[in-house]
Structure formats: C-alpha cells, structure tokens
N, C-alpha and C positions, 0 to 999 in steps of 0.2 A: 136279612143281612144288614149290619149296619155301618158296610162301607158306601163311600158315596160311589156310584154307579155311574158307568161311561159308557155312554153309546160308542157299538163297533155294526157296522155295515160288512159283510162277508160275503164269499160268494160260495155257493156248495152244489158237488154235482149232483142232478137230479136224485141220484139212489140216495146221497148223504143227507141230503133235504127230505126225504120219505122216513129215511130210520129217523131223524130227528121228530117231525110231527109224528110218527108210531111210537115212539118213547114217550114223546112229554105226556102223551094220551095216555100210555099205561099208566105212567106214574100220576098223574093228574097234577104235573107240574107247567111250566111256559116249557118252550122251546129252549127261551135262553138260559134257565134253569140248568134244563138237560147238559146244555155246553158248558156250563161254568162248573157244572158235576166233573165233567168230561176233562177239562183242563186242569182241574183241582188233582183228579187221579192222576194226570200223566205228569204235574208236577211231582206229586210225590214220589211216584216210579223214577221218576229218569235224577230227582237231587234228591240223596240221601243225607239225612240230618246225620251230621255227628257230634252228638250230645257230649260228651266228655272228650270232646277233642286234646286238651293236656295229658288224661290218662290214657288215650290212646299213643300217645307218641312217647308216653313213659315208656309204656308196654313195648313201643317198637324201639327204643334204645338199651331199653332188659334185654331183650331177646340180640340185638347185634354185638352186645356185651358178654353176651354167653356163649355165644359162638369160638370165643379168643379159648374158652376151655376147653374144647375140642383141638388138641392138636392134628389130629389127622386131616381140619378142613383147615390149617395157615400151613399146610408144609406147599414147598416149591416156590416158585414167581408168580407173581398176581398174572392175569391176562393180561394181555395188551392186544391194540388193537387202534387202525384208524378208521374215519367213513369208510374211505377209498374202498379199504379191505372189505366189510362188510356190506356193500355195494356191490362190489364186484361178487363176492360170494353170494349173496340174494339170487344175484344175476343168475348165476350157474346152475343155480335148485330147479328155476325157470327154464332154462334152454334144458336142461336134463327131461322135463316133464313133456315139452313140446316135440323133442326128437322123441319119446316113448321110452324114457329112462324111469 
C-alpha cells in the first residue's frame, strides 16, 4: 500500500478476534490486512459511485419530460396533502394492525 498508515487500537469480541486471526492465517495476510479488506468492502457496499452523474440526471429530466405526453397521468388536481395528514394517517395503518385489523 502506498498510503501512509495510521495506527487504530480497536476493541473486538472474543468470536470477532478468532474469525480475524483464522482469516489472516488462511490468507497468509496480517490481521490488520484482513480488516482493511473488510472495510474496503463495506465501503463499497454501502457508497455507490456514480460515474456519469450529469448523464444520469439527463436521463432523469428525459424521462419527467415524457411523462407531460401521457395525458392520461396530468388529468385531475395534483395531490395535496400536509404532515399533519400524513401523520395522522400513518398513525391509523398502526392502531389498525394492533386492534387485529
């Protein structure tokens, strides 16, 4: 690696301490190897790159542009609606499931 490296002090429960020395073993890497594998995945799991972020938001004003040709989905009144309402309606799905609705 040719970043500069920062010591980090951790605490892990004993089973997460055992899968860690049982990994770096398989792999014949360090421990902190193993973790920096580990964080590197869950990086990329949980923030997805988006690479053409301009053509993605093309794409999403094409497509809300397209919709105006469809008259069947602009007929009638937009919704409306305030929290309050949508609060209070939340509410009611819940007391419905609790009484056996």
């Amino acid at each position: 690696m040719g970043d500069v490296m920062v010591r980090k002090q951790i605490y892990l429960p004993r089973q997460q301490n055992q899968l860690v020395k049982r990994l770096a073993k398989q792999r014949g890497v360090s421990e902190a190897e193993v973790i920096r594998q580990a964080l590197k995945r869950e990086a990329e799991m949980s923030a997805p790159v988006v690479r053409d972020s301009k053509r993605a938001l093309d794409e999403i004003i094409a497509f809300a542009r397209s919709l105006r040709e469809h008259s069947e989905l602009m007929q009638g009144e937009p919704i409306r609606w305030n929290r309050q309402e949508l609060y209070e309606e939340r509410e009611s799905r819940w007391f419905e499931k609790d009484e056996g609705g």
